[in-house]
GUGU-991155 format. One record per residue (C-alpha): y, z, x; residue in three letters. Coordinates in steps of 0.1 Angstrom, whole numbers, padded with zeros to 4 digits, always signed. Layout:
BEGIN
YZXAla
...
This chain:
BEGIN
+1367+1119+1220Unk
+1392+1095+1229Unk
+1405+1076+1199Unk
+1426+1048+1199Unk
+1454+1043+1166Unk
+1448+1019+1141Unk
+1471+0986+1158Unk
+1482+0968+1127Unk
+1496+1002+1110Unk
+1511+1009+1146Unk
+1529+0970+1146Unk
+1538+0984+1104Unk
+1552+1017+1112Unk
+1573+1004+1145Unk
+1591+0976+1116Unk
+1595+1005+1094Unk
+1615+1023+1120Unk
+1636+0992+1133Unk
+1643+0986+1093Unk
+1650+1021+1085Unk
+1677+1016+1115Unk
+1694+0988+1091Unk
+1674+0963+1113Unk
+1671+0930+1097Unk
+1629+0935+1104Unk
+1604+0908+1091Unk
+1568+0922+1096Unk
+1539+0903+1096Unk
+1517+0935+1106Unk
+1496+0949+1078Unk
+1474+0933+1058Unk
+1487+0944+1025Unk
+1502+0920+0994Unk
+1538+0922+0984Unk
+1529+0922+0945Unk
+1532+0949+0923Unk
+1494+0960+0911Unk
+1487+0944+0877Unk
+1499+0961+0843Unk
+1466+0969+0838Unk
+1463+0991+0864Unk
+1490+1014+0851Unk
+1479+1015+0818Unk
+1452+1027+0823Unk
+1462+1056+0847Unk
+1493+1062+0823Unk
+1460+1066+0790Unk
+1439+1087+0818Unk
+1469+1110+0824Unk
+1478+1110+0785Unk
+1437+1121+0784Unk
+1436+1147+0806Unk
+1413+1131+0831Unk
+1430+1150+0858Unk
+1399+1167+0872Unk
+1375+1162+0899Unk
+1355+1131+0891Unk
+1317+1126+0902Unk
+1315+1123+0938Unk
+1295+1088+0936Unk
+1322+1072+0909Unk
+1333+1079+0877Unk
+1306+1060+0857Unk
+1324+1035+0835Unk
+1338+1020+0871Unk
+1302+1019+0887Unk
+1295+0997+0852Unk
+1322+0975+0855Unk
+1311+0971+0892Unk
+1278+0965+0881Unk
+1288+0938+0856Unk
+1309+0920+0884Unk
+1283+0916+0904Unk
+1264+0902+0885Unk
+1286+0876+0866Unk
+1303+0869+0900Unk
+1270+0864+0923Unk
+1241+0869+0899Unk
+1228+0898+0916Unk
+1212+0934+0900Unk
+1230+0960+0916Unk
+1225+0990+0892Unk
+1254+1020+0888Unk
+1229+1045+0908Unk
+1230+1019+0940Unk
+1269+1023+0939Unk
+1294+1043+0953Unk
+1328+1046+0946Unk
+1351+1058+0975Unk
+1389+1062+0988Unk
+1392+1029+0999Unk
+1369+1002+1018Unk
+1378+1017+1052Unk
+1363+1054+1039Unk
+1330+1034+1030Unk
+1323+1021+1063Unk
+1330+1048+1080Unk
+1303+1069+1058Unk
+1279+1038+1056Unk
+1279+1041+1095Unk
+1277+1077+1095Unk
+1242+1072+1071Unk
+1225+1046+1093Unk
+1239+1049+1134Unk
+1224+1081+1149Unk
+1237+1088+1187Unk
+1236+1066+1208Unk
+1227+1036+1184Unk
+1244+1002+1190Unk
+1261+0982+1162Unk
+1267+0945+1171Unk
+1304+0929+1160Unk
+1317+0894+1161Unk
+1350+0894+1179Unk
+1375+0889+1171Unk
+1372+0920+1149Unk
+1390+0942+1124Unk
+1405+0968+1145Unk
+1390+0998+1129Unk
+1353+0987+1133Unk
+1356+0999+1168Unk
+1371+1036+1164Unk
+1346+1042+1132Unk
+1314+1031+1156Unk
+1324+1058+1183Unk
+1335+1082+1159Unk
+1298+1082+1148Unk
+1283+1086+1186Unk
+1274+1048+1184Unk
+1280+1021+1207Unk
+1300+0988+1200Unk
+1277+0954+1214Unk
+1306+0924+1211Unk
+1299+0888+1207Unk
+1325+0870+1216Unk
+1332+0836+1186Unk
+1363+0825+1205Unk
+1344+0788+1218Unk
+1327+0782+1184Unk
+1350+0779+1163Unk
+1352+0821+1155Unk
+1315+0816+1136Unk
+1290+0835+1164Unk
+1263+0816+1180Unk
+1235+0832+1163Unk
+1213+0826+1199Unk
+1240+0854+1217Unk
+1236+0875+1186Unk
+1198+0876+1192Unk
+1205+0884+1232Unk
+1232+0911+1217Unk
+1201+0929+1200Unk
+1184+0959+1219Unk
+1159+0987+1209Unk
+1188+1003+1203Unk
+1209+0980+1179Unk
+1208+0999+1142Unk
+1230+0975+1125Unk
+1252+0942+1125Unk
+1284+0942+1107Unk
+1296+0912+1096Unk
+1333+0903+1079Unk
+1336+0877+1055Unk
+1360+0862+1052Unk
+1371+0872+1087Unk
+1402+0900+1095Unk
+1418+0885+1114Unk
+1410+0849+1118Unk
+1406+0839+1080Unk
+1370+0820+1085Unk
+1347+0825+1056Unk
+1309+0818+1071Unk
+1285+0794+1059Unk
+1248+0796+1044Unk
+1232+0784+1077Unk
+1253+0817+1098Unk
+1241+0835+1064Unk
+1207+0834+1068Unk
+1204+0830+1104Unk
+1223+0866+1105Unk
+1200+0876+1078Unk
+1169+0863+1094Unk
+1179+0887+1125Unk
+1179+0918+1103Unk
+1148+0910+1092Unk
+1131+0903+1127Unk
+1146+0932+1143Unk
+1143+0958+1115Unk
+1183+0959+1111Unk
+1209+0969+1090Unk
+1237+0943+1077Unk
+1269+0957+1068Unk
+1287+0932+1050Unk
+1324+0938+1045Unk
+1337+0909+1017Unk
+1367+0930+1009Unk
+1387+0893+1005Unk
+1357+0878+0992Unk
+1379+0868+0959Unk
+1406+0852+0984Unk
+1388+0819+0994Unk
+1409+0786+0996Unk
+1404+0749+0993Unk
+1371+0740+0989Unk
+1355+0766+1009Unk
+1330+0789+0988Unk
+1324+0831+0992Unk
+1286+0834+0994Unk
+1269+0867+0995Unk
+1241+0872+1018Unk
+1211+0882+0991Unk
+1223+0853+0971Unk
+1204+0831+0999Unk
+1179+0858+1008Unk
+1164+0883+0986Unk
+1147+0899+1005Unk
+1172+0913+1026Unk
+1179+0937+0996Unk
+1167+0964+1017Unk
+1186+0966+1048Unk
+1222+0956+1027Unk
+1251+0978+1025Unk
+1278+0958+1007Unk
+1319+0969+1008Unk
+1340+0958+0990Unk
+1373+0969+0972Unk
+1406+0963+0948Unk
+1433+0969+0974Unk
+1434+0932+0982Unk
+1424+0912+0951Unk
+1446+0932+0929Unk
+1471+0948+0953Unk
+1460+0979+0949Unk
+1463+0993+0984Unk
+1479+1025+0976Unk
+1455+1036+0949Unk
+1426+1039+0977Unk
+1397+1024+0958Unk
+1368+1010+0975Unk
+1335+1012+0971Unk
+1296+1004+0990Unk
+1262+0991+0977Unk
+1227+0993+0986Unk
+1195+1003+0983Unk
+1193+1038+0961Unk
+1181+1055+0993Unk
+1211+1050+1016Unk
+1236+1050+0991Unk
+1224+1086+0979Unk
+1233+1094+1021Unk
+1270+1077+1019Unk
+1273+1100+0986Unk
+1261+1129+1002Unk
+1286+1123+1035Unk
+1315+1118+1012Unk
+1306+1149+0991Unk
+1314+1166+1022Unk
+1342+1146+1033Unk
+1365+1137+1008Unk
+1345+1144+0973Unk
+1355+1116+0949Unk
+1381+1088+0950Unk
+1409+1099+0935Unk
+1401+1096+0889Unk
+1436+1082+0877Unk
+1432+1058+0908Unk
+1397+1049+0894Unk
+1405+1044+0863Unk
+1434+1022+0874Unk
+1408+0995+0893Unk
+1386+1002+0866Unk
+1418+0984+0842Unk
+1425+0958+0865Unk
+1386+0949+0871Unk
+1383+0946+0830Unk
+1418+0928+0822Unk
+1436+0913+0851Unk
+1421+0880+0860Unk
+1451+0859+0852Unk
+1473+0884+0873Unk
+1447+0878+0903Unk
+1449+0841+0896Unk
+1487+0843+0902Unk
+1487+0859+0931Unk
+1458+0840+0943Unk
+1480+0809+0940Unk
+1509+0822+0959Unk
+1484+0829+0986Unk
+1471+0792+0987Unk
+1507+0780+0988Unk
+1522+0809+1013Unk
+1487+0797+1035Unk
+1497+0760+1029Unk
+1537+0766+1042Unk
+1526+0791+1074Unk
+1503+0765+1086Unk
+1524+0741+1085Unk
+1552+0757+1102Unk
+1531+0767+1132Unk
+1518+0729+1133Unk
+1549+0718+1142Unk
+1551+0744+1172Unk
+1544+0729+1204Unk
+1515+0744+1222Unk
+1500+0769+1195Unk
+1469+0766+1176Unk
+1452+0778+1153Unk
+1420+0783+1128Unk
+1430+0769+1095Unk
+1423+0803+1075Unk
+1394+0800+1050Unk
+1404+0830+1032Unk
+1418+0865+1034Unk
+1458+0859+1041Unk
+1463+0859+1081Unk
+1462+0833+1106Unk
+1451+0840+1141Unk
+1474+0821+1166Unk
+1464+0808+1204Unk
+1499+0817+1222Unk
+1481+0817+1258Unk
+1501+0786+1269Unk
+1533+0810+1268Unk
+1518+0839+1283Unk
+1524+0851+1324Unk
+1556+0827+1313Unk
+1594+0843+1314Unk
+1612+0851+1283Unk
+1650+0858+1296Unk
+1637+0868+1331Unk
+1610+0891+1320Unk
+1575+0880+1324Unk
+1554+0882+1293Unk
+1519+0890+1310Unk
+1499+0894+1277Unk
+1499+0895+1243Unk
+1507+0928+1238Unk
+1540+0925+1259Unk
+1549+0893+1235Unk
+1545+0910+1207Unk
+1572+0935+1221Unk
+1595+0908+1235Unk
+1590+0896+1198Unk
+1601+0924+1176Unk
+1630+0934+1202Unk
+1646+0902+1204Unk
+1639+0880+1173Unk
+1631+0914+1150Unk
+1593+0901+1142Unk
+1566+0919+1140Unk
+1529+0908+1149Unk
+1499+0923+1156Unk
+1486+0916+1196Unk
+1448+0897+1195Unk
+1441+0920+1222Unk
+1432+0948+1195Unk
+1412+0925+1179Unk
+1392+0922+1211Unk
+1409+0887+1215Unk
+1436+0890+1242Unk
+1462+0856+1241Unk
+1467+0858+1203Unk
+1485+0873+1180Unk
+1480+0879+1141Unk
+1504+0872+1115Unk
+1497+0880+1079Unk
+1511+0855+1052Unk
+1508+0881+1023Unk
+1544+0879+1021Unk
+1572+0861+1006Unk
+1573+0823+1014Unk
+1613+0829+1022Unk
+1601+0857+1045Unk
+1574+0831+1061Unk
+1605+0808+1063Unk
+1626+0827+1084Unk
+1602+0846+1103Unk
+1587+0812+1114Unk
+1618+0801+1122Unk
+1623+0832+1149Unk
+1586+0830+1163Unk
+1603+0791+1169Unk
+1633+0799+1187Unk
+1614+0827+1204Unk
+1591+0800+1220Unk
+1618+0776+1229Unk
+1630+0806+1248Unk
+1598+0808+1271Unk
+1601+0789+1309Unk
């Protein structure tokens, strides 16, 4: 089976070279904050340690974190998701690759709203399913719920769905919502609702969760979510799924198999930042509404890119098409990929190319960085477009 690499780590990894060469690299390539994880976090994997918790943990979550998830869920969105519908995992990405390995069987189709997370892609075929696109690119990046419906065959298990969006930052409304949800229902489907930046909504715009509009989807709902980006937590690897008792006893029986449990001083860590860090998350949610605030309106002032203002998460998804099958210093840039190479070889920036997004004639830049970092990497992507005839 032919498998492509994940792009954005590709884009990371490349920087890391250049800036291991003494490179003066700025990388806007992986979707990971710059902050330190909250004290909490280490206290608690510095008191596990001290206690000896050093052994394999449950498979499904050590049970104290499936509580606190619990609790969250319901203070946050009002919703009863018990400890036995949860499972804990090594990170989001882990969880929906096992919640696709419990409900795609070979051969079964998964619709996706493109652009799309990178990953979605590989972890479809890696199960024996088959990926059904719909493209959002002329409605504002929120699908057309009409070419969902002609998307959906006898064959569709499932539509995933990721709010807010990787890469374009647009959180979706109640009326996608329940239209989405209304599809499940008609066509016996599951949803597969990745919110791992659900906490990382800006402005006035507002995080809903499908079964807070429709109950009675409860069913057919397989929920992922995380700490990596809230808390900053991306090296820990702590994700986790939930859903009805049925499927969620299949993810646990996958990952028994695969990877046992999330690592225990790791779970205990999110377990400390989930009880004690809300100010720390409040902080760095600020610097995200102000790092959002300065990108946006440094590429504003570009002439000839646009842009969706992001909702949430921390990238913005940019329309360079007017400067592509254009010369930069001779060389013609005939797609996004080759300006993103032109880009980190000339100006030492690093993007990730739309096209692995399934939206060729952008590129993605994440703004989970510093805002002097944004500054001066702005200021390259500028005179890198000046430089375009």
């Amino acid at each position: 089976m032919a498998i492509e690499p994940s792009a954005t780590l590709a884009v990371d990894a490349k920087a890391g070279e250049l800036k291991a060469q003494g490179k003066d690299v700025i990388s806007f390539g992986a979707g990971e904050p710059d902050f330190v994880s909250p004290p909490a976090a280490f206290a608690y994997a510095r008191r596990a340690m001290e206690e000896g918790r050093t052994h394999y943990p449950p498979t499904q979550g050590i049970p104290a974190l499936r509580q606190e998830i619990s609790d969250y869920y319901k203070r946050r969105f009002d919703l009863t998701v018990e400890p036995g519908q949860i499972v804990v995992g090594c990170g989001a990405k882990p969880m929906i690759y096992e919640t696709l390995a419990a409900i795609v069987d070979p051969g079964d189709e998964v619709v996706l709203m493109a652009p799309t997370w990178v990953s979605y892609i590989e972890q479809i075929r890696l199960v024996d399913g088959k990926v059904t696109v719909v493209d959002t690119e002329k409605t504002g990046f929120v699908p057309d719920l009409r070419e969902v419906e002609q998307a959906i065959t006898p064959r569709t298990a499932a539509i995933l769905v990721n709010s807010p969006s990787n890469p374009t930052g647009v959180v979706y409304g109640a009326d996608t919502l329940r239209g989405l949800g209304a599809l499940a229902v008609k066509y016996d489907l599951w949803l597969v609702w990745d919110e791992i930046y659900e906490q990382l909504v800006y402005g006035e715009n507002r995080h809903i969760h499908p079964l807070q509009l429709m109950p009675e989807l409860a069913g057919r709902v397989v929920t992922i979510n995380g700490v990596s980006k809230t808390y900053a937590m991306t090296g820990w690897r702590v994700g986790y799924a939930l859903g009805p008792r049925e499927i969620i006893s299949k993810i646990n029986a996958f990952q028994s198999h695969l990877t046992s449990g999330a690592t225990s001083i790791a779970q205990w860590a999110a377990l400390g930042v989930m009880r004690e860090s809300e100010a720390d998350k409040q902080k760095m949610h600020e610097a995200f509404e102000s790092r959002r605030a300065l990108i946006c309106g440094l590429l504003a002032a570009m002439p000839r890119v646009s842009f969706p203002e992001p909702q949430g998460a921390f990238y913005v998804f940019i329309n360079i098409k007017d400067y592509l099958n254009k010369s930069y210093k001779g060389k013609l840039l005939n797609n996004d990929i080759e300006f993103c190479a032109a880009l980190l070889e000339e100006e030492l920036v690093a993007a990730v190319p739309g096209g692995a997004f399934f939206a060729p004639g952008y590129l993605r830049v994440s703004y989970a960085v510093a805002e002097d970092v944004i500054r001066e990497g702005m200021a390259r992507l500028g005179n890198f477009l000046a430089k375009i005839k």
